[in-house]
N, C-alpha and C positions, 0 to 999 in steps of 0.2 A: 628585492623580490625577483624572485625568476621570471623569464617570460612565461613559463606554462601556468604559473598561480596567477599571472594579471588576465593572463584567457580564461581563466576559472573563471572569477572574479567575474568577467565582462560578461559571461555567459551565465551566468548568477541570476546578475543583477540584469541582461537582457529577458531571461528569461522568467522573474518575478512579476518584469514589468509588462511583459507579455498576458500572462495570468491574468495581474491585476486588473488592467483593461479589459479581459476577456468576462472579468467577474462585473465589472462595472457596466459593460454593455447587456450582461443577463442577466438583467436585475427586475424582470416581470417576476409576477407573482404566477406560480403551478398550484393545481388546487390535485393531490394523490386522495386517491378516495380509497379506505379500508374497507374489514366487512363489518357488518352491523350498520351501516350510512354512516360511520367515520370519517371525518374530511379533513385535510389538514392545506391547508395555502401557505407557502414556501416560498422564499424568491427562489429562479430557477438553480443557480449558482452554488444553493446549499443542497440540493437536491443532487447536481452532481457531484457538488465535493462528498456528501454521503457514500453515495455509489460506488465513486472511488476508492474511499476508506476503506469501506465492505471490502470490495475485490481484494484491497491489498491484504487486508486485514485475513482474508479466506486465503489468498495465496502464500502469508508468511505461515501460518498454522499447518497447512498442510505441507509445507517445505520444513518445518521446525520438526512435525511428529516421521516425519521421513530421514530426518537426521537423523534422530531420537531412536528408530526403529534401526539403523545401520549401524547406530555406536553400539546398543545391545549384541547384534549381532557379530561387530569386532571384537566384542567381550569376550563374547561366548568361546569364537575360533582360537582367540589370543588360550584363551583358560584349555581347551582341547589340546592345542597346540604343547603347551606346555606337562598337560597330561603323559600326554604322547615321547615327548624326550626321556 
């Protein structure tokens, strides 16, 4: 192996173990209250990996429909473009 894949690697797996302990030490329970006196108690740790999720999950969608909206529009030029010749 190369040296830059054994740095991967170390950085990996320092990094999991990083996490893991971070999740092990948050492990009280949060009580999120909805509407209608909906409650729900959580260890805190799933409550962040949620959030996390969310964001990424809101950040791939708007970066995917933003592709999405610029390959249309390469279409379009590409088709003009050829019109035009």
């Amino acid at each position: 192996m190369t040296l830059m894949r054994i740095l991967m690697w170390v950085f990996r797996i320092f990094l999991f173990l990083f996490l893991f302990g971070f999740a092990v030490k948050n492990d009280q329970l949060v009580t999120l209250k909805f509407f209608f006196g909906t409650e729900w108690q959580l260890p805190l740790v799933f409550v962040i990996l949620a959030a996390f999720a969310a964001g990424a999950m809101l950040g791939v969608t708007s970066t995917f429909t933003s592709l999405l909206r610029k390959r249309r529009e390469i279409g379009r030029l590409k088709r003009d473009l050829s019109r035009a010749v």
